[in-house]
ZAMARGU-4260 file (C-alpha; in steps of 0.2 Angstrom, whole numbers, plus 5000, padded with zeros to 4 digits):
<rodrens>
0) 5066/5056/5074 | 5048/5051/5068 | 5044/5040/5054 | 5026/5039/5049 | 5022/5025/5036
5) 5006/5026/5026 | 4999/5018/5011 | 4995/4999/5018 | 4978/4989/5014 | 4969/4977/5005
10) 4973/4972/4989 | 4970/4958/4978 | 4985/4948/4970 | 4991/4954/4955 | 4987/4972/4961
15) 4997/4988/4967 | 5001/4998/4983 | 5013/5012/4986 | 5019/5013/5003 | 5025/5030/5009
20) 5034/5036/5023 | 5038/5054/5029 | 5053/5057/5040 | 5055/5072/5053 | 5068/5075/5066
25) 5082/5072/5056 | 5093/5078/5041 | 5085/5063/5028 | 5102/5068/5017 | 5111/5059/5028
30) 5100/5044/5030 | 5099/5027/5021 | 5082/5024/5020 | 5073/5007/5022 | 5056/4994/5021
35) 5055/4980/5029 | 5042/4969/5034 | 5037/4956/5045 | 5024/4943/5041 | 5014/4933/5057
40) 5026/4920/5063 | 5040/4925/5054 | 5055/4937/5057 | 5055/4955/5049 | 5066/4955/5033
45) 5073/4970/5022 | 5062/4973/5006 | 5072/4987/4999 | 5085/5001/5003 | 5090/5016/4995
50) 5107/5027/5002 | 5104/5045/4999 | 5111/5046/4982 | 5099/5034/4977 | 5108/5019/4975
55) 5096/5006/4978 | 5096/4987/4985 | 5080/4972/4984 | 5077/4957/4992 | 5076/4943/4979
60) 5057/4941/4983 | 5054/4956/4976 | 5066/4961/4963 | 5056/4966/4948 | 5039/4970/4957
65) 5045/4983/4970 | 5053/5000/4968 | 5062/5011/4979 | 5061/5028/4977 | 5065/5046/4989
70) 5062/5062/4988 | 5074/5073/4998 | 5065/5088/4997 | 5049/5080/5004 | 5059/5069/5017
75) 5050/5055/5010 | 5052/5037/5003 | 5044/5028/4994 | 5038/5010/4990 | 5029/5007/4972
80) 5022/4988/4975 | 5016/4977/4959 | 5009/4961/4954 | 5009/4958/4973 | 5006/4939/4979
85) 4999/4933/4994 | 5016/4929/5002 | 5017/4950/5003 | 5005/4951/5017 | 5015/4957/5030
90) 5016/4974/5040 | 5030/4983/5032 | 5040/4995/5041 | 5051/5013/5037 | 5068/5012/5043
95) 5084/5025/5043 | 5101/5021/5045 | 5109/5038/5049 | 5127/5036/5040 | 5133/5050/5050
100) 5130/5042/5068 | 5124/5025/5066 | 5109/5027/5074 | 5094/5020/5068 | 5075/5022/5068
105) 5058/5011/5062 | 5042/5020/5061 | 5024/5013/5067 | 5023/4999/5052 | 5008/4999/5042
110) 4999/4983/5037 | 4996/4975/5021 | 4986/4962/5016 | 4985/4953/4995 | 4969/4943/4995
115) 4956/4940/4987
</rodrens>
């Protein structure tokens, strides 16, 4: 299973980014899909999940400025960032949960950076 992440950089606070990640190897129907991030020093936190029928699930932090959002077809997910704040910087990372075996993957991670 390979999860590529794409869609990180500079942004200044206030701004927008939409992280994507495309997932190969594995039936992405059957896959809770995930972001996490993990910021210098700190540990890696869950952002946002969606289960395959879409039901969705945020971390306080970012309840209101983030959305989740698959497209089975594609076998991709997707994170829509807004009115992101320095405490965003981080380098967020794809995740699956495979509901039917319980295994799971992380793709590369890929960074971001608010600043200005």
């Amino acid at each position: 299973v390979q999860l590529q992440a794409f869609g990180g950089g500079l942004v200044q606070p206030g701004g927008s980014l939409r992280l994507s990640c495309a997932a190969s190897g594995t039936i992405f129907s059957r896959n809770t899909m995930g972001w996490y991030r993990q910021a210098p020093g700190k540990q890696r936190e869950l952002v946002s999940t969606i289960t395959s029928g879409g039901i969705t699930n945020y971390a306080d932090s970012v309840k209101g400025r983030f959305t989740i959002s698959r497209d089975n077809a594609k076998n991709t997910v997707y994170l829509q960032m807004s009115s992101l704040k320095r405490e965003d910087t981080a380098v967020y990372y794809c995740n699956a949960y495979n509901t039917y075996n319980g295994r799971e993957y992380w793709g590369q991670g890929t960074q971001v950076t608010v600043s200005s």
